[in-house]
N, C-alpha and C positions, 0 to 999 in steps of 0.2 A: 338698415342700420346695424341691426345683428351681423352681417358680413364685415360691414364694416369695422366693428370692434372688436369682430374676431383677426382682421387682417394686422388692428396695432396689436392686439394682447395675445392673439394666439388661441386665446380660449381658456378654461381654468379646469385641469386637471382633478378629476375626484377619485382619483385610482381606479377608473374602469379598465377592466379586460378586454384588451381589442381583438384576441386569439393570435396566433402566429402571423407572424409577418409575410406576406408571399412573395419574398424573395430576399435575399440577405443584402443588397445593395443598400436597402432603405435601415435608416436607423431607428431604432426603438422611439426615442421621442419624436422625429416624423411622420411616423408611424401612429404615433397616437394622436398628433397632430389633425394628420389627418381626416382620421377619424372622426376626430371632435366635427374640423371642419365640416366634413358630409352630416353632420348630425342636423347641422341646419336646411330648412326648407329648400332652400335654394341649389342647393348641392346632390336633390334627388335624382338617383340614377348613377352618381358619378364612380361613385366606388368603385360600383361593379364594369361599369365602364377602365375606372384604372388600372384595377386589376387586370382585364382584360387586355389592356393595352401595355402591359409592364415595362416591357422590354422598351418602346416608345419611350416613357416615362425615363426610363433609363439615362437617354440621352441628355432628357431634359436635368436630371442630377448630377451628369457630369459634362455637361455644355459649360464653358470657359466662359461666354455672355447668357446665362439662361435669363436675363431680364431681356431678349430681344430674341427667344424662339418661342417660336411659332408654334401653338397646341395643332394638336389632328382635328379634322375638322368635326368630329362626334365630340370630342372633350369641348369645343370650339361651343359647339351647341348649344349644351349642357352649361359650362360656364361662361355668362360674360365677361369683360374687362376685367371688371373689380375682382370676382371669384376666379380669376386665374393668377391676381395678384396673390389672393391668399393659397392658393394651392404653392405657387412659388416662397409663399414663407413658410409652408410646410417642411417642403423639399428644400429649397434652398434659399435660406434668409438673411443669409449673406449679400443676396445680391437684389434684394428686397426694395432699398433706398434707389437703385438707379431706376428698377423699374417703376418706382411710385414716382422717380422727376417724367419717366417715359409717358405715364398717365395722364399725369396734371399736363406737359404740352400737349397729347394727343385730345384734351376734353377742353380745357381751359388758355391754350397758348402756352409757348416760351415766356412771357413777360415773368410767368408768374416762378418762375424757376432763375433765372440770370438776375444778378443784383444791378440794382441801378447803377449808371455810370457816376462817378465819384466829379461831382459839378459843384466846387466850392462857393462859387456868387451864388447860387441858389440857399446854398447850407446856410451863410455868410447872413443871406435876411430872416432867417428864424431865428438869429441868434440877441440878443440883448446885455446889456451891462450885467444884468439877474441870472441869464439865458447864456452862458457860456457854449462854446463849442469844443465835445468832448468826441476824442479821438480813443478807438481801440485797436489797438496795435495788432498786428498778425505777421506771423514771418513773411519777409517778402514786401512787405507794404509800411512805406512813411512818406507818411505826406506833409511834411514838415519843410521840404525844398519849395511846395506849391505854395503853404502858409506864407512862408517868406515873400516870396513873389507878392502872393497876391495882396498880405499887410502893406509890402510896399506902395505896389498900385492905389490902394483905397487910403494913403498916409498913416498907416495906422500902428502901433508899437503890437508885439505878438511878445506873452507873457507866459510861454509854457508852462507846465507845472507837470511834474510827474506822480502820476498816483500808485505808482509801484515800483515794485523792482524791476529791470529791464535787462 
C-alpha cells in the first residue's frame, strides 16, 4: 500500500539531503524522488543497483515511450510491476498515465481502460420522466443526430436543454 501511495503522491518531502546527484542528467527533484522511493522496504537494494546501472537508467529518461521499456533484468528483480511504475514517476512522470492504463490491461484487461460503446436503447431504459438523460459534450462528439433518430423510432418528442455555453 506504501508503494502504492507513493506512485499517486510521490512521497512528502521534509527537506532531507540526499547528497550529490551521480550524474547531472537527473534532476534535483528526481533525484529526491527517488530517494524517497528507495526509503520504502520494498525498494531495498535498488539504489545502489541505480546508481550502478546510470548510464542504463539514462536511456530509460530519455526514451520517447519510457512507459514501454523494458528495465535490465537486476532492476527487473528488485522491482516488480507497480515499483517500476514508481521509479518511472520519479524519472519520468510525464509519461506515468500511459504506463498505469499499460498496468491495469496487463493485471485487470483492456475492458477496464476503453469506455463503453455509446448504445443509446440501453441509456434510453434507465432514463424516466424524473430520470432525464444528460449528455456531456466533448470536442469531436454529438450525439444529437442519433437522439433524433432514435426519439423518432420510439415516437417520442426530444426536448434539449442546454446547461451551458457551448
Amino acid at each position: 500500500m506504501n508503494e502504492f501511495r507513493f506512485m499517486l503522491t510521490g512521497g512528502v518531502s521534509l527537506g532531507e539531503d540526499w547528497g550529490s546527484k551521480p550524474c547531472d542528467w537527473i534532476s534535483d527533484n528526481s533525484w529526491a524522488e527517488l530517494n524517497r522511493a528507495c526509503s520504502l522496504d520494498g525498494f531495498k537494494g535498488y539504489m545502489q543497483h541505480f546508481c550502478a546501472q546510470i548510464e542504463t537508467y539514462k536511456e530509460l529518461a530519455e526514451h520517447p515511450n519510457p512507459h514501454e521499456w523494458k528495465f535490465p533484468e537486476a532492476g527487473a528483480a528488485i522491482c516488480n510491476r507497480l515499483r517500476q511504475l514508481v521509479v518511472l514517476r520519479c524519472l519520468r512522470p510525464d509519461k506515468l498515465v500511459p504506463a498505469i492504463s499499460n498496468y491495469v490491461v496487463e493485471y485487470l484487461g483492456d475492458e477496464f481502460i476503453k469506455p463503453p460503446p455509446f448504445e443509446l436503447p440501453l441509456i434510453y431504459k434507465d432514463s424516466s420522466s424524473t430520470t432525464p438523460l444528460i449528455f456531456v459534450l466533448s470536442p469531436g462528439s454529438d450525439p444529437m443526430n442519433a437522439l433524433i433518430k432514435f426519439s423518432d423510432l420510439k415516437k417520442k418528442v426530444v426536448e434539449p436543454v442546454s446547461l451551458g455555453q457551448g
